[in-house]
PQR file of N, CA, C, O and H, with PARSE charges and radii, in Angstrom:
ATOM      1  N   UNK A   1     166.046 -86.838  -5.488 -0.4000 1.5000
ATOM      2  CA  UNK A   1     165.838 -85.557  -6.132 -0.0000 2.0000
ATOM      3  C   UNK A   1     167.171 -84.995  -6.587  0.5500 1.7000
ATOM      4  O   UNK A   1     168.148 -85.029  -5.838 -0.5500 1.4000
ATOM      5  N   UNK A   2     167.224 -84.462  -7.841 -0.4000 1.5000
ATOM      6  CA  UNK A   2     168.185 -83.758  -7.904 -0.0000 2.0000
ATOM      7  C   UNK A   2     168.267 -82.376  -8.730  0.5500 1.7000
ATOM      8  O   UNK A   2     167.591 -82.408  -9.758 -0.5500 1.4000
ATOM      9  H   UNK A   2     166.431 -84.434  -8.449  0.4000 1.0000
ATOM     10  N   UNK A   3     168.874 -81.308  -8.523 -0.4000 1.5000
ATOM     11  CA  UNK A   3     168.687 -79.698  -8.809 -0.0000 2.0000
ATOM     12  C   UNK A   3     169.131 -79.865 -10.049  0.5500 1.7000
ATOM     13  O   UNK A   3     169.269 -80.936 -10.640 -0.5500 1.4000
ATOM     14  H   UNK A   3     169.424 -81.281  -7.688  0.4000 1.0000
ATOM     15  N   UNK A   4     169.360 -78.755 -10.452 -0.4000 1.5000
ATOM     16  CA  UNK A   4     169.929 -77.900 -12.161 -0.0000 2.0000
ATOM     17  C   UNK A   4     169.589 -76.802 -11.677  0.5500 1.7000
ATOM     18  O   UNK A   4     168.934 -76.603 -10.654 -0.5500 1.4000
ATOM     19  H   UNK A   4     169.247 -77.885  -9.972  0.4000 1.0000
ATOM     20  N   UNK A   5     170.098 -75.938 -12.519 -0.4000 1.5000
ATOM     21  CA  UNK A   5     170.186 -74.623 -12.398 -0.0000 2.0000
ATOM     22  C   UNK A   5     169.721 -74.511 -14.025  0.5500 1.7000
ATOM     23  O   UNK A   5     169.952 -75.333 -14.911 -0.5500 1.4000
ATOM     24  H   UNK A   5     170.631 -76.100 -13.349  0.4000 1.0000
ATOM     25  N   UNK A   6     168.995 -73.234 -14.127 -0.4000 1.5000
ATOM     26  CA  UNK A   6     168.620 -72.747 -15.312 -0.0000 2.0000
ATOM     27  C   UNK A   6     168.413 -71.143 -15.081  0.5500 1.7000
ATOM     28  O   UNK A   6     168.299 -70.624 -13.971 -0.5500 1.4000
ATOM     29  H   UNK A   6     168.808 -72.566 -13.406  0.4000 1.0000
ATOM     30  N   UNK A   7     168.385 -70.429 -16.372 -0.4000 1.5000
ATOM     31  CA  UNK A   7     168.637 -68.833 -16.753 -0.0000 2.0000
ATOM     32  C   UNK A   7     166.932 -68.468 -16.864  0.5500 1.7000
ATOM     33  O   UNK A   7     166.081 -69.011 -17.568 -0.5500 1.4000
ATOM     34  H   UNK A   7     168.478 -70.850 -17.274  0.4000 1.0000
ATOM     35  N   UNK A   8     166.808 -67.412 -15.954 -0.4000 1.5000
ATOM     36  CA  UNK A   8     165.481 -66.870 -16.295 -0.0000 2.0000
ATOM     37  C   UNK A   8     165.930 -65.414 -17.286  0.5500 1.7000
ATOM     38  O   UNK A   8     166.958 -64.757 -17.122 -0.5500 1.4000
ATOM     39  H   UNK A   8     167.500 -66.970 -15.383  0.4000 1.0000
ATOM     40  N   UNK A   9     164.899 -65.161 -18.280 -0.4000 1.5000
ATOM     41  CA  UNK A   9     165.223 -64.324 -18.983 -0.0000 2.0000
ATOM     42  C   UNK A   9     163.665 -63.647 -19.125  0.5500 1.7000
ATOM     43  O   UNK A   9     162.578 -64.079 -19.509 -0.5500 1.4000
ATOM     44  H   UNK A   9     164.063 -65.695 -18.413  0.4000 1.0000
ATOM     45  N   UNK A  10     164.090 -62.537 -18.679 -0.4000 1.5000
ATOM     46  CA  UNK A  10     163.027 -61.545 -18.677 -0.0000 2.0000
ATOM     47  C   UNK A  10     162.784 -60.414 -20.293  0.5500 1.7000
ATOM     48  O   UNK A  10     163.909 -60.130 -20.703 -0.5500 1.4000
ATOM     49  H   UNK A  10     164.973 -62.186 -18.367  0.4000 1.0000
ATOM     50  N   UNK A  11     162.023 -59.978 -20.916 -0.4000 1.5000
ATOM     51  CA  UNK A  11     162.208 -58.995 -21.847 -0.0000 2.0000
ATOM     52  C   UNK A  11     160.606 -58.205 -21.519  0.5500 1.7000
ATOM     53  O   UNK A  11     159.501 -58.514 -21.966 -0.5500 1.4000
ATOM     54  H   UNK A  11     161.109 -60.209 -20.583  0.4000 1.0000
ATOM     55  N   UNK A  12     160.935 -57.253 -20.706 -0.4000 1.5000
ATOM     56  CA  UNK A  12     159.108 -56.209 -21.063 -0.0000 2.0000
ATOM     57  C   UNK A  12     159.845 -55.484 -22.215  0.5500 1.7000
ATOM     58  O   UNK A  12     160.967 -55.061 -22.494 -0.5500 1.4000
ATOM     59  H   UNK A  12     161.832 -57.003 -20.343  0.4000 1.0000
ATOM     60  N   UNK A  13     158.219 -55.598 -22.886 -0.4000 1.5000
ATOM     61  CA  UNK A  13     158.096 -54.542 -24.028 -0.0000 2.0000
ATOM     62  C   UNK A  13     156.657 -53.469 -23.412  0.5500 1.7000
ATOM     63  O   UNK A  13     155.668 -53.793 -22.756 -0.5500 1.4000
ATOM     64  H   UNK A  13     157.308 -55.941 -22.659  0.4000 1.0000
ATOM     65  N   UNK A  14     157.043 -52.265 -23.905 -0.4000 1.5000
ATOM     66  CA  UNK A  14     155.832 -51.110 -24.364 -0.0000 2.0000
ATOM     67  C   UNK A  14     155.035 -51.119 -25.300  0.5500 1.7000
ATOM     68  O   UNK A  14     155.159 -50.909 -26.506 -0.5500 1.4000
ATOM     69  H   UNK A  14     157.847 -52.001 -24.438  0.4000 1.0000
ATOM     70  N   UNK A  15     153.861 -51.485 -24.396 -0.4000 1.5000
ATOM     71  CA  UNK A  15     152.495 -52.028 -25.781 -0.0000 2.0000
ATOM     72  C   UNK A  15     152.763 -50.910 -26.473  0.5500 1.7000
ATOM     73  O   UNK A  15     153.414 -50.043 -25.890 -0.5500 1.4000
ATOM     74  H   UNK A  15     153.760 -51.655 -23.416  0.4000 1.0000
ATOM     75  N   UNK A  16     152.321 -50.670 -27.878 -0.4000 1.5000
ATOM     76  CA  UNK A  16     152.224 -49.022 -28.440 -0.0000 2.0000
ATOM     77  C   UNK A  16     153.042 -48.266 -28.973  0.5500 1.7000
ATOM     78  O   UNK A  16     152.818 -47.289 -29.687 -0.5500 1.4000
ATOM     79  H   UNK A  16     151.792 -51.374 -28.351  0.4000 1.0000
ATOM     80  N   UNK A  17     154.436 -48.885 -28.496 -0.4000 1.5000
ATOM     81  CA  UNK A  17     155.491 -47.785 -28.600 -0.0000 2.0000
ATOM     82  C   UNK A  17     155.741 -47.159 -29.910  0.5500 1.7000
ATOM     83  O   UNK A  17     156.029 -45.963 -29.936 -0.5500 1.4000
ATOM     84  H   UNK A  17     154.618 -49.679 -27.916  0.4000 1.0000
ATOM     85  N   UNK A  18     155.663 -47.819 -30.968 -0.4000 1.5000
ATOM     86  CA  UNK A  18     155.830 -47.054 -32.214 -0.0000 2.0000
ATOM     87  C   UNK A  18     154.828 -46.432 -32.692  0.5500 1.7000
ATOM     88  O   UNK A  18     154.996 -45.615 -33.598 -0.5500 1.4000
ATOM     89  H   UNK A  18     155.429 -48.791 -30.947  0.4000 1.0000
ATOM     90  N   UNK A  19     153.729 -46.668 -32.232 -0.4000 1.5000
ATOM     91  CA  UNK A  19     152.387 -45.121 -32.718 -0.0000 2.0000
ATOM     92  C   UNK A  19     152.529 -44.296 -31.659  0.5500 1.7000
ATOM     93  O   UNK A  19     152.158 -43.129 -31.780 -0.5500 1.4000
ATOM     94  H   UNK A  19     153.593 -47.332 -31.497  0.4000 1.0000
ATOM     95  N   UNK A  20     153.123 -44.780 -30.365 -0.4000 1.5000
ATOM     96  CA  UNK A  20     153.495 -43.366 -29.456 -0.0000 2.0000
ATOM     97  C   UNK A  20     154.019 -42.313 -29.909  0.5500 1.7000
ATOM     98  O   UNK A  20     153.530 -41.189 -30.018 -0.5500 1.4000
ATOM     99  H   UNK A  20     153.425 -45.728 -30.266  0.4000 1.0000
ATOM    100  N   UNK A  21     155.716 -42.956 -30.355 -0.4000 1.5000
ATOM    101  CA  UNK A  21     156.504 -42.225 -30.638 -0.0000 2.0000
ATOM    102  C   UNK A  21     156.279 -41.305 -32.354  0.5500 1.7000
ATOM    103  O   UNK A  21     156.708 -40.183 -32.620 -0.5500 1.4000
ATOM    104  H   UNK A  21     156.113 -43.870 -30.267  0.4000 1.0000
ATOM    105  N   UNK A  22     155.578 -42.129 -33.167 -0.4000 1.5000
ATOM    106  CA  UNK A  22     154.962 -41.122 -34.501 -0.0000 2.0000
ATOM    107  C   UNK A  22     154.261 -40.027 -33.943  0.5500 1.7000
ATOM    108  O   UNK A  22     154.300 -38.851 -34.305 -0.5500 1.4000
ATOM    109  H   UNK A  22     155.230 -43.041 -32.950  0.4000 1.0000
ATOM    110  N   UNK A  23     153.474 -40.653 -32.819 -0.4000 1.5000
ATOM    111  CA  UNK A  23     152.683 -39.036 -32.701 -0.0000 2.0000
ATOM    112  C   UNK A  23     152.897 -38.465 -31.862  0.5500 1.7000
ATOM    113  O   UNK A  23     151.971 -37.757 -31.467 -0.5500 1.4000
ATOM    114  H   UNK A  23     153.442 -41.608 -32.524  0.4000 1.0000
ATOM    115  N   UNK A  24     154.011 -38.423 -31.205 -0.4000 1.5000
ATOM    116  CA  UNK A  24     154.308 -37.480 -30.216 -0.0000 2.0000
ATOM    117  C   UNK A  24     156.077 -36.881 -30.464  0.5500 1.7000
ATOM    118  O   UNK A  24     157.028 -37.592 -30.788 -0.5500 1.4000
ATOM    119  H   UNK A  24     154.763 -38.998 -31.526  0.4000 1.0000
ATOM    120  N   UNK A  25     156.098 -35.447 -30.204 -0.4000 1.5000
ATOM    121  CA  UNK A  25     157.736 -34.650 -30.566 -0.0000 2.0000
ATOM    122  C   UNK A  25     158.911 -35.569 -29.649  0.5500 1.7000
ATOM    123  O   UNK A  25     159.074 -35.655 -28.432 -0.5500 1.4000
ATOM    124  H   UNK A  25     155.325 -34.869 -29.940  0.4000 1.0000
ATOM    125  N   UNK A  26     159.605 -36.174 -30.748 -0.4000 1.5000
ATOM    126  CA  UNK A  26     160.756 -36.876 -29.975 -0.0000 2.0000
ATOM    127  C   UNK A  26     161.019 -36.491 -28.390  0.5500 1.7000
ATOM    128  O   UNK A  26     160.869 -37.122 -27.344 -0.5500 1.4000
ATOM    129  H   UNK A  26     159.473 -36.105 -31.737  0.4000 1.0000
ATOM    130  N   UNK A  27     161.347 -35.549 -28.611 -0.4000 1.5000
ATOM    131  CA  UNK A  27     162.069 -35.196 -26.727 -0.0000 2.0000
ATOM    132  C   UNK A  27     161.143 -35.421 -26.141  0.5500 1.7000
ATOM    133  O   UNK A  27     161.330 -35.975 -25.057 -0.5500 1.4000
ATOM    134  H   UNK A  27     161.469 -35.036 -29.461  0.4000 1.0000
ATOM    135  N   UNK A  28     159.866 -35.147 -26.507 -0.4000 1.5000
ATOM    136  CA  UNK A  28     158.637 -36.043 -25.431 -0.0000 2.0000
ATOM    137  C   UNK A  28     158.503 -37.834 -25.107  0.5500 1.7000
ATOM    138  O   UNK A  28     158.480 -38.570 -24.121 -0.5500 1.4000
ATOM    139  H   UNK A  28     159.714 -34.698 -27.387  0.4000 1.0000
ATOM    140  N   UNK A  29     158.446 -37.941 -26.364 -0.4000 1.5000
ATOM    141  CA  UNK A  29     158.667 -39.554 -26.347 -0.0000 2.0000
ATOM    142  C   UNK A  29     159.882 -40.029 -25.404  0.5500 1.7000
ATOM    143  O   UNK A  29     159.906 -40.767 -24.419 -0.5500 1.4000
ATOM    144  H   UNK A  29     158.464 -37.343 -27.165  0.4000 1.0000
ATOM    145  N   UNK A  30     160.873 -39.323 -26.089 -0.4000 1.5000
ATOM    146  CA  UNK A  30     162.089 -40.153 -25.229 -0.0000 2.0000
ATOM    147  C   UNK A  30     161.940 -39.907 -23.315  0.5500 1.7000
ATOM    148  O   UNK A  30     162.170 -40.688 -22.392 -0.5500 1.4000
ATOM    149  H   UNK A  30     160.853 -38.724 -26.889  0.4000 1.0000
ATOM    150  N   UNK A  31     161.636 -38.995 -23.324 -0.4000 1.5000
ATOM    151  CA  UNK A  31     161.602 -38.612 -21.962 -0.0000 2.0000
ATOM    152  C   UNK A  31     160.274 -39.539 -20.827  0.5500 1.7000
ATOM    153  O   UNK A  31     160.110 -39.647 -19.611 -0.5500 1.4000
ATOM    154  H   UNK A  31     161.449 -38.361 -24.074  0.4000 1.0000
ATOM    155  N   UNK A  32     159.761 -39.904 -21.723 -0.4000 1.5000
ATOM    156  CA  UNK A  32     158.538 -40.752 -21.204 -0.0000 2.0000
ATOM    157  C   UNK A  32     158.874 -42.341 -21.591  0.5500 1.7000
ATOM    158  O   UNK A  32     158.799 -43.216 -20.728 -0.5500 1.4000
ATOM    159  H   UNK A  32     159.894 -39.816 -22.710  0.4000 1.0000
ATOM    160  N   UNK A  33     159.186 -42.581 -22.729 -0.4000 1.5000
ATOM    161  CA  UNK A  33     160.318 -43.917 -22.366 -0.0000 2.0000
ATOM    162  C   UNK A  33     160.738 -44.174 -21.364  0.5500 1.7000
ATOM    163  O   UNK A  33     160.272 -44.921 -20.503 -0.5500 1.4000
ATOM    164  H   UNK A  33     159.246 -41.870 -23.430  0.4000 1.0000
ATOM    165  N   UNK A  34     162.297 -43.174 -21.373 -0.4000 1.5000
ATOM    166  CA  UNK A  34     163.065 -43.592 -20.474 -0.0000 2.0000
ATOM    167  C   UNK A  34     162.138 -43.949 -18.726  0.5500 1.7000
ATOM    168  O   UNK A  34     162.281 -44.906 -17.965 -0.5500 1.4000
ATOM    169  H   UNK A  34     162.674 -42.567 -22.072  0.4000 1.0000
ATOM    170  N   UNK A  35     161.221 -42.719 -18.613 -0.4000 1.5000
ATOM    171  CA  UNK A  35     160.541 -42.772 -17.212 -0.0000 2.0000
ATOM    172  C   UNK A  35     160.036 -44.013 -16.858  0.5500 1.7000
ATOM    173  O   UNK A  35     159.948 -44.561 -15.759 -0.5500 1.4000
ATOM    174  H   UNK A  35     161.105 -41.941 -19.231  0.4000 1.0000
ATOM    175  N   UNK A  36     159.530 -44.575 -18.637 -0.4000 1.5000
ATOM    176  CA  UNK A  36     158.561 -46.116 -17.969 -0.0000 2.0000
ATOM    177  C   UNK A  36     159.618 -47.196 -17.747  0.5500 1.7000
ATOM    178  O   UNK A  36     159.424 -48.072 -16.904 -0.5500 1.4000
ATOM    179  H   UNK A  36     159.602 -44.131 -19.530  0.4000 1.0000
ATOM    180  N   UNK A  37     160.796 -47.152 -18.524 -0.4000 1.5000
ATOM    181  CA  UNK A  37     161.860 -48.426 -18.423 -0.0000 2.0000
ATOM    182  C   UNK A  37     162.338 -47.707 -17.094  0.5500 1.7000
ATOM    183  O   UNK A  37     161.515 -48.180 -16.310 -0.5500 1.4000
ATOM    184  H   UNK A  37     160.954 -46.440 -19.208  0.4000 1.0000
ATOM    185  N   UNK A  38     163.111 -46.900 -16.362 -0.4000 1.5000
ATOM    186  CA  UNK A  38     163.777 -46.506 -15.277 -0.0000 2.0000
ATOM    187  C   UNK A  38     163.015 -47.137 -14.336  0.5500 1.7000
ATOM    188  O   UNK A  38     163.571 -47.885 -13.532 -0.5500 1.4000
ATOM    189  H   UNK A  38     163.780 -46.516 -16.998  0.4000 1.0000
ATOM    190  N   UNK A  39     161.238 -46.871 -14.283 -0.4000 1.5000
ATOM    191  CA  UNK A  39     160.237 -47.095 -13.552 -0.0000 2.0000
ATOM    192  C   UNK A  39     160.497 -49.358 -13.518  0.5500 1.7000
ATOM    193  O   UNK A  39     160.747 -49.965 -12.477 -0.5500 1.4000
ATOM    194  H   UNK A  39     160.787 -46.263 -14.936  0.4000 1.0000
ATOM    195  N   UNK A  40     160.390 -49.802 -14.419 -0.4000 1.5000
ATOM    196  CA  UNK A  40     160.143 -51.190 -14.137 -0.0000 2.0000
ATOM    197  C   UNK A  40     161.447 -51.340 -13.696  0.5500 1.7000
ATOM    198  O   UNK A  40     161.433 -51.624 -12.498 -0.5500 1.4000
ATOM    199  H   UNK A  40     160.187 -49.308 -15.265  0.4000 1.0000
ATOM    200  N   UNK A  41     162.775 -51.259 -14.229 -0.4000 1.5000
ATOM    201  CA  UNK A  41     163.933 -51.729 -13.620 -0.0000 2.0000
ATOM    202  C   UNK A  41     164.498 -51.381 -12.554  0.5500 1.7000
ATOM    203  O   UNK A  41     165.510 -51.939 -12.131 -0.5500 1.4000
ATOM    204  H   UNK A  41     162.787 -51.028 -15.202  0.4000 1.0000
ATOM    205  N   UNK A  42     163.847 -50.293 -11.909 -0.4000 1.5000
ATOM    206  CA  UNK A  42     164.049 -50.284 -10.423 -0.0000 2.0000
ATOM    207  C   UNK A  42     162.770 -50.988  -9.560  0.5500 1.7000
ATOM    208  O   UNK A  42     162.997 -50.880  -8.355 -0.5500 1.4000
ATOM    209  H   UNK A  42     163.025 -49.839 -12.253  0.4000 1.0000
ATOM    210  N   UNK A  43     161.692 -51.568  -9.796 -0.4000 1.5000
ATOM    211  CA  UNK A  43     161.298 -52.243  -9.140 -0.0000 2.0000
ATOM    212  C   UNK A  43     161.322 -54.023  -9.291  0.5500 1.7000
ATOM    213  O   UNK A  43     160.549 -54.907  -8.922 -0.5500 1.4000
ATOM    214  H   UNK A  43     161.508 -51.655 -10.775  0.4000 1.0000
ATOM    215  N   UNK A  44     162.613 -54.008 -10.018 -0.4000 1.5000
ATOM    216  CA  UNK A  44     163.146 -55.547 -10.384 -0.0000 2.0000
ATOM    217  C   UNK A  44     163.279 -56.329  -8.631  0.5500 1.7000
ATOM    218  O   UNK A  44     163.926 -55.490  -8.004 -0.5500 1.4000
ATOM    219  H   UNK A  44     163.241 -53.290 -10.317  0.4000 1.0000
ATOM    220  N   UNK A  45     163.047 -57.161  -7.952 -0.4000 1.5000
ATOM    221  CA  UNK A  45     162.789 -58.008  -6.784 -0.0000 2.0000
ATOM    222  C   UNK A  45     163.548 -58.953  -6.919  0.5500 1.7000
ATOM    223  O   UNK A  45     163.801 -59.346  -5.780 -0.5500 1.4000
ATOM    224  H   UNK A  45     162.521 -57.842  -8.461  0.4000 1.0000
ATOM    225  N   UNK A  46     164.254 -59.777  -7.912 -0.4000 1.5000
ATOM    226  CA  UNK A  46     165.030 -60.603  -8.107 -0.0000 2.0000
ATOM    227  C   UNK A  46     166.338 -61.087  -8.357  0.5500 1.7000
ATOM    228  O   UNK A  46     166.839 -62.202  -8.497 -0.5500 1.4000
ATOM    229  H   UNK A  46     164.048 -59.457  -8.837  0.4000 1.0000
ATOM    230  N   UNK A  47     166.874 -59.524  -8.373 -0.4000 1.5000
ATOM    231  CA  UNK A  47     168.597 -59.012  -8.350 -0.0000 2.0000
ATOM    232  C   UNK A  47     168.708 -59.581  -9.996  0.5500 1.7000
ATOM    233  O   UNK A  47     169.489 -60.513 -10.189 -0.5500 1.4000
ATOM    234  H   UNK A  47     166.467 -58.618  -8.259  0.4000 1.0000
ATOM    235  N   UNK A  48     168.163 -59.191 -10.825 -0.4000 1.5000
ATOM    236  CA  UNK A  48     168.552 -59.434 -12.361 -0.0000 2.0000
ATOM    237  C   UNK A  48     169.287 -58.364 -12.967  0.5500 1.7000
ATOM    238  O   UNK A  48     169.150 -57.150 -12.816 -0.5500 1.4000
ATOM    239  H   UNK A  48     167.528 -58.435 -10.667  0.4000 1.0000
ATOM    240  N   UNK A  49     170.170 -59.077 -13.749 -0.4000 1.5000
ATOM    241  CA  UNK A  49     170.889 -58.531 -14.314 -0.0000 2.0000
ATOM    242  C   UNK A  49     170.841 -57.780 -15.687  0.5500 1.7000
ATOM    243  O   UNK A  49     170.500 -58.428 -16.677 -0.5500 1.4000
ATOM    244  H   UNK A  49     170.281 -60.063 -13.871  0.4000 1.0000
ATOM    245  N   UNK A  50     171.187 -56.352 -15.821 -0.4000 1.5000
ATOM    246  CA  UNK A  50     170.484 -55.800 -16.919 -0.0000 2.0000
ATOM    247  C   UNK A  50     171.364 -56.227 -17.881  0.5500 1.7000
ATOM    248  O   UNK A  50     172.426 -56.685 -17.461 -0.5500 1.4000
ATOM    249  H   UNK A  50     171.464 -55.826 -15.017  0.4000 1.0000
ATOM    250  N   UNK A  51     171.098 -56.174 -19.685 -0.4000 1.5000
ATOM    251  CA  UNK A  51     171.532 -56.611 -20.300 -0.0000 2.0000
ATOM    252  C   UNK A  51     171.732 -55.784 -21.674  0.5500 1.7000
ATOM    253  O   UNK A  51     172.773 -55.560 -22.290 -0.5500 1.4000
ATOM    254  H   UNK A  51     170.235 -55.802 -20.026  0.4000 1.0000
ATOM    255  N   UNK A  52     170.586 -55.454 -21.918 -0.4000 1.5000
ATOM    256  CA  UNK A  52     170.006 -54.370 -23.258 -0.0000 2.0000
ATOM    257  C   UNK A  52     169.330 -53.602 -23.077  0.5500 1.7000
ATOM    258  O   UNK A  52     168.374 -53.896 -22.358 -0.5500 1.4000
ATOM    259  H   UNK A  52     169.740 -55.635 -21.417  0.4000 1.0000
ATOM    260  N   UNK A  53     169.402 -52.480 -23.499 -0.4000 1.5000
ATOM    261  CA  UNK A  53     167.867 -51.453 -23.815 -0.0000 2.0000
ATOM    262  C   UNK A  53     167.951 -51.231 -25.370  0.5500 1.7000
ATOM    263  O   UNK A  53     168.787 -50.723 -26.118 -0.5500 1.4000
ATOM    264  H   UNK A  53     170.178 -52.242 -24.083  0.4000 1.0000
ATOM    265  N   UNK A  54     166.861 -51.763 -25.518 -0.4000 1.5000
ATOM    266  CA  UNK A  54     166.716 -51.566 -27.236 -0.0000 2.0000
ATOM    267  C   UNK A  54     165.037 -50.721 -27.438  0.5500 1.7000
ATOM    268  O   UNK A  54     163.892 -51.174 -27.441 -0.5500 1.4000
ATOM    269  H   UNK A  54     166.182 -52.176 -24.911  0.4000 1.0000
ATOM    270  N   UNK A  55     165.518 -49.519 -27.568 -0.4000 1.5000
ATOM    271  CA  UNK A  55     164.125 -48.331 -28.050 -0.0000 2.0000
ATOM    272  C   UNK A  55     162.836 -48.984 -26.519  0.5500 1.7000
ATOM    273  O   UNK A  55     163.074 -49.010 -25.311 -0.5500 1.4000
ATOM    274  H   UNK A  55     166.448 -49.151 -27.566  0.4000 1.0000
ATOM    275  N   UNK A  56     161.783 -49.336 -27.129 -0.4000 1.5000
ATOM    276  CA  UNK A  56     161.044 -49.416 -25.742 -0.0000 2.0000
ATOM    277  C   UNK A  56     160.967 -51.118 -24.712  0.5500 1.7000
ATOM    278  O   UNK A  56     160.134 -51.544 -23.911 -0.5500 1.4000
ATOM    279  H   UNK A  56     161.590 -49.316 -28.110  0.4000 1.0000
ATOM    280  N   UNK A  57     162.255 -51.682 -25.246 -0.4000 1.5000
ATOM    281  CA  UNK A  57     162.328 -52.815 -24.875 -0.0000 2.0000
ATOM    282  C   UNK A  57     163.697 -53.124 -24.676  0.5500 1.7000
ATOM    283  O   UNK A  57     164.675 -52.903 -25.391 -0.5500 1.4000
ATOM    284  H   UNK A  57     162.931 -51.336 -25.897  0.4000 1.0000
ATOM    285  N   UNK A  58     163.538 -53.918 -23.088 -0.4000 1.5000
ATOM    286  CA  UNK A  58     164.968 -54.657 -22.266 -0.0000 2.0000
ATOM    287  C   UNK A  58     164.986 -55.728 -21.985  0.5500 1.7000
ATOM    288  O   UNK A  58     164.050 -56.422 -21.586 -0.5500 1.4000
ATOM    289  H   UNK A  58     162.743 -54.098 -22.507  0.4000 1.0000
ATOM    290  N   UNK A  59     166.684 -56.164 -22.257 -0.4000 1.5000
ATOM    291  CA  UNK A  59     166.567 -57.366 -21.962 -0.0000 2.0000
ATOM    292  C   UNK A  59     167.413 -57.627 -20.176  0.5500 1.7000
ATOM    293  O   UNK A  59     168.425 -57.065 -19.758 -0.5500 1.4000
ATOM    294  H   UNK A  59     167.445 -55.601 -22.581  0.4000 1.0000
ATOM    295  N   UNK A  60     166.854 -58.288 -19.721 -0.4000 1.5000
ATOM    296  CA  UNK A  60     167.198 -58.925 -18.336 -0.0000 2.0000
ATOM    297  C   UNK A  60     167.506 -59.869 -17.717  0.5500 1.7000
ATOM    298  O   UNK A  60     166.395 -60.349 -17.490 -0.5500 1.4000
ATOM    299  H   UNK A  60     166.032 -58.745 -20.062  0.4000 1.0000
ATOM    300  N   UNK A  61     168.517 -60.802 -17.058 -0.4000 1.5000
ATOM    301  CA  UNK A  61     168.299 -62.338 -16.297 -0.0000 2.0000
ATOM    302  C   UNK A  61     168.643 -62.542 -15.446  0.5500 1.7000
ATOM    303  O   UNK A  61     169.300 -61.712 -14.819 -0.5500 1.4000
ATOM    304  H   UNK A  61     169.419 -60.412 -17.242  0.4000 1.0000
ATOM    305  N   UNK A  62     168.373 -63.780 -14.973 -0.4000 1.5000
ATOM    306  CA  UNK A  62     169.368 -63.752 -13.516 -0.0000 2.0000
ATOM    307  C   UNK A  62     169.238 -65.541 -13.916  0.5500 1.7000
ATOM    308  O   UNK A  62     168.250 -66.190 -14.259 -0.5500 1.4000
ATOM    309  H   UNK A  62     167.839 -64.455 -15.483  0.4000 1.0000
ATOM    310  N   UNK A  63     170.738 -65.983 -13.694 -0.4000 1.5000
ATOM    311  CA  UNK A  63     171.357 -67.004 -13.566 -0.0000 2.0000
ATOM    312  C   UNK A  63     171.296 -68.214 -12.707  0.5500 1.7000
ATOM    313  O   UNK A  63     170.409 -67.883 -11.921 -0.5500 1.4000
ATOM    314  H   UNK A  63     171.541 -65.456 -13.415  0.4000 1.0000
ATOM    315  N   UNK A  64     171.507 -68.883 -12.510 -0.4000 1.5000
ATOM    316  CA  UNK A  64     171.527 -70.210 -11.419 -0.0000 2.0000
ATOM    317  C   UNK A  64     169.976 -70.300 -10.800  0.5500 1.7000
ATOM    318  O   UNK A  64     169.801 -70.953  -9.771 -0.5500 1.4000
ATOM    319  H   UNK A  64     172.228 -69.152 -13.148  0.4000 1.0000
ATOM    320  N   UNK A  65     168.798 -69.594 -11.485 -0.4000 1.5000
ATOM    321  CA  UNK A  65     167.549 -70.195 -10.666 -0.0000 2.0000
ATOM    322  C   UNK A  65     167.592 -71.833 -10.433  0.5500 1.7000
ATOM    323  O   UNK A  65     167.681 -72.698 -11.304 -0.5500 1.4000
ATOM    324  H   UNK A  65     168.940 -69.064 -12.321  0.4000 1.0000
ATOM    325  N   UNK A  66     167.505 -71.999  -9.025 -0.4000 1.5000
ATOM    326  CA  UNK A  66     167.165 -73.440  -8.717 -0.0000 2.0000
ATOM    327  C   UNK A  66     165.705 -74.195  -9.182  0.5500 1.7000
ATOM    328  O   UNK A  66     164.515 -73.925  -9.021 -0.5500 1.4000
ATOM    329  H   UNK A  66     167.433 -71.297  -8.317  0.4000 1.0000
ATOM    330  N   UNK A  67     166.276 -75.020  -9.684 -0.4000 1.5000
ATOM    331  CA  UNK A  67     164.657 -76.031 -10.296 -0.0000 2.0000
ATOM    332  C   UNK A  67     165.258 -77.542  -9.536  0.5500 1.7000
ATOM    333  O   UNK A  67     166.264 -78.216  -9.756 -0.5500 1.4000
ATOM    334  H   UNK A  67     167.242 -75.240  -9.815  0.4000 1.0000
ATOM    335  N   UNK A  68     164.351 -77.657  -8.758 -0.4000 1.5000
ATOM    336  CA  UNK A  68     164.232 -79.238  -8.064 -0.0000 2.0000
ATOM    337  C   UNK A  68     163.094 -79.911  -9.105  0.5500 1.7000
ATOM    338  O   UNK A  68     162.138 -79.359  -9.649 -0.5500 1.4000
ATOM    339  H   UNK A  68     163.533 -77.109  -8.580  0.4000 1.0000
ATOM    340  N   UNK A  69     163.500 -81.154  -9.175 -0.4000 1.5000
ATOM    341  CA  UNK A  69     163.223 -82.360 -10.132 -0.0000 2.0000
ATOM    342  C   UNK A  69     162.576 -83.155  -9.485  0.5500 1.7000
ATOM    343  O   UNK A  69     162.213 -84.215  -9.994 -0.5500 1.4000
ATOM    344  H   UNK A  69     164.277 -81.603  -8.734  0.4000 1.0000
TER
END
């Protein structure tokens, strides 16, 4: 048997987000954004590393996952 290491790369997106944000007053939108991204990236379990926040979508990874062969 032998290992490798490979990159897991995570990205959630917000189903919706751009008919959210048309119909609802910016400072509302943003404020409910931020709550749902704050909300998933603190219940990250895998010590990943943040990377991007782009409008209702982040990017995330974590490095050296072990894969046995």
């Amino acid at each position: 048997m032998t290992g490798s290491n490979s990159t897991l790369i995570f990205i959630p997106d917000i189903s919706g987000f751009t008919d959210f944000v048309h119909r609802t007053e910016i400072k509302h939108s943003r404020h409910f954004i931020f709550e749902l991204l704050e909300i998933i990236i603190s219940r990250d379990q895998l010590g990943m590393q943040d990377s991007e926040i782009e409008g209702d979508a982040f990017l995330c990874y974590k490095d050296s996952i072990s894969a046995i062969k």
